[in-house]
N, C-alpha and C positions, 0 to 999 in steps of 0.2 A: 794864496796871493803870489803874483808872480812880478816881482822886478827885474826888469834888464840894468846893468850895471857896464857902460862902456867906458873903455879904456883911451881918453882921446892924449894921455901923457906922452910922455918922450921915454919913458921905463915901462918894462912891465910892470902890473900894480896886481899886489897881495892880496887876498879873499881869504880871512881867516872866519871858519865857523866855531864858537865857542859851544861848549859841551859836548859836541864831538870830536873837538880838537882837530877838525881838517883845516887843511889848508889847500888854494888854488890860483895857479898863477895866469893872470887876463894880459894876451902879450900886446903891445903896444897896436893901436886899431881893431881890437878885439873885443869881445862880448863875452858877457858871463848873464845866464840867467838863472837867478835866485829865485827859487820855491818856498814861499814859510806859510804854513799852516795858518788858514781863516779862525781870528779868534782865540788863540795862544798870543802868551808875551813874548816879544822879540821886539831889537831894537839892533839898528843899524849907527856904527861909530867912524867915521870919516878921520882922517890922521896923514902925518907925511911916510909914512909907514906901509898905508895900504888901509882894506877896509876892514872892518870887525863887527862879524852879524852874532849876534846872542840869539838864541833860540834855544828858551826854554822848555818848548817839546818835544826838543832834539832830534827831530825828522825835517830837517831842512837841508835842499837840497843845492846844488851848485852845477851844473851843466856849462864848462868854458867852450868861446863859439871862435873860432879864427877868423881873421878878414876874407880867407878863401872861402870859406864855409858860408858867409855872407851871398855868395854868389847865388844859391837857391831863393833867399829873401827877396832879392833886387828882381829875379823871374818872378814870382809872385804879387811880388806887389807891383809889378806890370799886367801883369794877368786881370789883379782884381780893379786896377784901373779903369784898364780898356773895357774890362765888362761893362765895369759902372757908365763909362763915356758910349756905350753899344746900349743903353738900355736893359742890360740885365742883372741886375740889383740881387736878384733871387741869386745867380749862380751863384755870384762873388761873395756873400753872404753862404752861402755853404762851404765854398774854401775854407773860409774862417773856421766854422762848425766845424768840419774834416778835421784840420788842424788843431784846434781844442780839443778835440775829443784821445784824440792819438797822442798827443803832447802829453801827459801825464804819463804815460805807459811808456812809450817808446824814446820820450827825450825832444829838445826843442828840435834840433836840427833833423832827425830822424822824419819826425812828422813832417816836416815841410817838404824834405825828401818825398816823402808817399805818396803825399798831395799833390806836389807839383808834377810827379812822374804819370800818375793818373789822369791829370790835368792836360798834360800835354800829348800822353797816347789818344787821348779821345780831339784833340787838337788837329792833331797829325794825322786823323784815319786810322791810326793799329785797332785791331782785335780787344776788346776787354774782357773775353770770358776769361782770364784766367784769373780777375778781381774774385776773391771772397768775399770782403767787406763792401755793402752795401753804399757807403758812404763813400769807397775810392769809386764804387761805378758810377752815386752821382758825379763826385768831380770829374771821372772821365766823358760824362753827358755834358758836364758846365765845359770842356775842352771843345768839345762835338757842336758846340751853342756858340762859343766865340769862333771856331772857323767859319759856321755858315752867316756868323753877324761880320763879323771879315770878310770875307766873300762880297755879302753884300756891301759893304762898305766902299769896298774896291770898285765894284759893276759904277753906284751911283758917284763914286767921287767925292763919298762925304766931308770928308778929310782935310780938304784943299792945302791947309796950312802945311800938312805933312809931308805931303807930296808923295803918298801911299796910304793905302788899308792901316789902321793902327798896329796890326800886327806881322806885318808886312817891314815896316821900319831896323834900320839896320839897329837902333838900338834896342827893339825886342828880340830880334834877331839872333842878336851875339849875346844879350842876357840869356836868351833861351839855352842856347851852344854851353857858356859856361856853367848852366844850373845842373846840364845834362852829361858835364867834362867832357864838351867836345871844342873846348877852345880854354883861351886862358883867360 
């Protein structure tokens, strides 16, 4: 089970795990996502303190996310947007998969990393032979599928309201720039 736990306070806010006795601190605009095993006892405790998760199989995990670090989020779930609004359900629906599947091993923010970076060289026209995993090549095909639905988007003027191709827009744009830390 995975809960996301934001920090929308004016303090940072405390994440203590009991039975392992960690503790994590979620800085103000910040994200913490908590892993507790399907099926074990655990119970989540709310306080002016900070939070207090019991997990009694004592493999529960804690991953803190920054507001910066956000910035890969905000590219992707543009990404899976525009698919869905381009008619391709299937791609945006494999991001996800990508994503799940990496996330257990590599960490929340990691995985989004892979996925979006695969995502956006098959977007952008790069090379993807040098993908191993089968599942960053489909996302860099799901990149390769919204440039040419972009594309066409653009030719017929789908869009009108936008006043550009969806991915074309200054706000995919500069999501993209900062998912890829080329802007701020």
């Amino acid at each position: 089970m995975r809960i996301p736990i934001r920090n929308r306070g004016t303090r940072p806010l405390q994440i203590f795990v009991e039975l392992q006795c960690d503790q994590f601190e979620v800085p103000v605009d910040g994200e913490a996502i908590v892993r507790l095993a399907d099926g074990r006892p655990h119970s989540i405790d709310v306080d002016d303190e900070g939070i207090t998760i019991w997990d009694e199989g004592g493999d529960a995990s804690v991953e803190v996310i920054s507001n910066t670090e956000k910035r890969i989020d905000d590219a992707l779930m543009l990404a899976r947007v525009w698919l869905h609004r381009l008619g391709a359900e299937d791609e945006a629906s494999l991001i996800d998969s990508a994503v799940e599947k990496f996330e257990t091993g590599i960490g929340y923010f990691a995985a989004r990393d892979d996925v979006f970076r695969a995502f956006h060289a098959g977007f952008s026209g790069e090379d993807n032979l040098s993908q191993e995993e089968q599942i960053l090549v489909e996302c860099w095909r799901a990149g390769a599928t919204a440039a040419r639905l972009n594309d066409a988007a653009r030719s017929a003027q789908s869009f009108p309201e936008l006043g550009a191709a969806p991915f074309d827009t200054n706000t995919a744009q500069s999501a993209f720039k900062r998912a890829l830390g080329d802007g701020s």
